[in-house]
C-alpha positions in Angstrom: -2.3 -16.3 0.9 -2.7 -12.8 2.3 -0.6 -12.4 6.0 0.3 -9.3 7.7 3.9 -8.7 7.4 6.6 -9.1 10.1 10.5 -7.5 10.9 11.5 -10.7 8.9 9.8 -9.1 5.6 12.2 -6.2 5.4 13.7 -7.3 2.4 11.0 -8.4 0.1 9.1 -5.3 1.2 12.2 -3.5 0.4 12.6 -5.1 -3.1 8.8 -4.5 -3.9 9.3 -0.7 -2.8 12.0 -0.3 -5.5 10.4 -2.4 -8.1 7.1 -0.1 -7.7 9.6 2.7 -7.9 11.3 1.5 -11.3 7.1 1.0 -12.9 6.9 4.6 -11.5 9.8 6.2 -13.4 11.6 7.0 -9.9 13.9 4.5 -9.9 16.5 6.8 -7.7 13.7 8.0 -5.1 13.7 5.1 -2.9 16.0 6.2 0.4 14.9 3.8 2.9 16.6 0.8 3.6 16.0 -2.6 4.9 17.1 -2.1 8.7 15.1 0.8 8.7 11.9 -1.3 7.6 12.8 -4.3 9.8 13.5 -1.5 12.4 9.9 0.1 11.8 8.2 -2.9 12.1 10.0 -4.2 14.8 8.5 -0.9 17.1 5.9 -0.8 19.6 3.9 1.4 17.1 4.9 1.1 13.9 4.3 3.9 11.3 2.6 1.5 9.0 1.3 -2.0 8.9 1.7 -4.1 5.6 -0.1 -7.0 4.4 2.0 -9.4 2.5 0.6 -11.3 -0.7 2.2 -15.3 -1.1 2.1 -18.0 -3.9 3.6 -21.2 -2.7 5.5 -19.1 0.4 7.0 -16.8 -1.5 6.2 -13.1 -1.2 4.5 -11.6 -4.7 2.8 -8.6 -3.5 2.3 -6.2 -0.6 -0.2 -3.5 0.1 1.2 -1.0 2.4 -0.9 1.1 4.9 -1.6 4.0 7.8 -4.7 5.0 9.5 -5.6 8.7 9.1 -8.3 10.9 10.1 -11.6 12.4 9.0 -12.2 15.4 11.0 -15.6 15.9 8.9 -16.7 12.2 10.2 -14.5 12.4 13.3 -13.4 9.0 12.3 -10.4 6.7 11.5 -9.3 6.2 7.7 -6.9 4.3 5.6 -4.3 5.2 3.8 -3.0 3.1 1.4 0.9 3.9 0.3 1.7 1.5 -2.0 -0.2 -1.7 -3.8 2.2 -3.8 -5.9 2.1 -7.5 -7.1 5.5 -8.4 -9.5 4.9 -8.3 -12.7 5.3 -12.8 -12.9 2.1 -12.8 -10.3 -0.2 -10.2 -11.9 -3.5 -11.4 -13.4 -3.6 -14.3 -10.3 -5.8 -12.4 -8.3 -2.9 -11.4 -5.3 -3.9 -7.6 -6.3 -7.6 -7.9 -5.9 -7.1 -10.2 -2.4 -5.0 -7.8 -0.8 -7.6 -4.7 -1.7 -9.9 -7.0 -0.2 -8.2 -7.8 3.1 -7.9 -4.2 3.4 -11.7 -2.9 2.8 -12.3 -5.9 5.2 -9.3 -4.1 7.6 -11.3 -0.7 7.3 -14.5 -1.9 8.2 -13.9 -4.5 11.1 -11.7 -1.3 12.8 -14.6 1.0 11.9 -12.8 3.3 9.6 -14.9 5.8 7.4 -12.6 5.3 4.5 -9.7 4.1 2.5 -8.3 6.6 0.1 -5.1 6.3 -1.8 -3.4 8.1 -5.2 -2.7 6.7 -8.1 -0.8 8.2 -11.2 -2.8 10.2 -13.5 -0.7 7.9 -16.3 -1.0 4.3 -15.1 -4.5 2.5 -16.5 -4.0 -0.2 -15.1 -3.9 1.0 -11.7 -7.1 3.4 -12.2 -9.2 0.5 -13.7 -8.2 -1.7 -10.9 -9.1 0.6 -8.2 -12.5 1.6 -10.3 -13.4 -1.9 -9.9 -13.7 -2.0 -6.8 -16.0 1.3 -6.7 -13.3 3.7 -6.2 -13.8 7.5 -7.6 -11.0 10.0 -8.2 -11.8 13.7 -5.9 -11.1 16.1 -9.4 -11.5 18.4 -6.5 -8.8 18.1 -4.1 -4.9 18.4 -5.3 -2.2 16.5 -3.1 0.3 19.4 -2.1 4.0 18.0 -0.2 6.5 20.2 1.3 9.8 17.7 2.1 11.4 18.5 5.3 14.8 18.3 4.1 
């Protein structure tokens, strides 16, 4: 089952975030905390929305997401932060059904795309996300400046 997550999820969103973190070889990135999740989600506009994946009611997976903008289309996008099913729930299908839910997302709110990153290093993730027609922009290189 694929649900939208609520303040209550906090703490499997939590452990999914450092989990994905530990497959990502950043084990000691992860700063956030659970009240600051619950308190996130608990907001009158939260800064993202998460869709939770369940087998049985218990969370396995989560697909983490923000809108963005096209200026070029002078439309809504998605971002997608984070995709991750735990390693016991992989191959069941909760990855694919939670991409789903979100091209379904983009187009019933009219977006004019969904665009995430993957790791140059993790198959896995590129195959899955070339699947479903996705193409990497060779083009384009993410640039960050922390605010710290």
């Amino acid at each position: 089952m694929i649900r939208f997550a609520t303040p209550d999820d906090a703490a499997a969103i939590l452990r999914f975030i450092r989990e994905l973190a530990e497959y990502e070889k950043e084990p000691d990135a992860v700063e956030v905390d659970e009240a600051t999740l619950r308190s996130q989600l608990s907001a009158a506009r939260p800064p993202f929305e998460c869709l939770m994946a369940e087998k049985d009611g218990d969370p396995v997976g989560f697909a983490l997401f923000f809108p963005t903008y096209s200026t070029w289309r002078g439309k809504a996008g998605m971002w997608l932060e984070d995709l991750y099913v735990t390693p016991a729930a992989r191959g069941q299908g909760f990855g694919a059904a939670l991409f789903r839910r979100l091209g379904t997302l983009a187009t019933e709110r009219g977006y004019g795309r969904l665009e995430l990153t993957a790791l140059d290093w993790n198959e896995p993730a590129i195959e899955f996300y070339r699947r479903f027609g996705a193409q990497p922009m060779a083009e384009w290189t993410t640039w960050r400046i922390d605010l710290e």
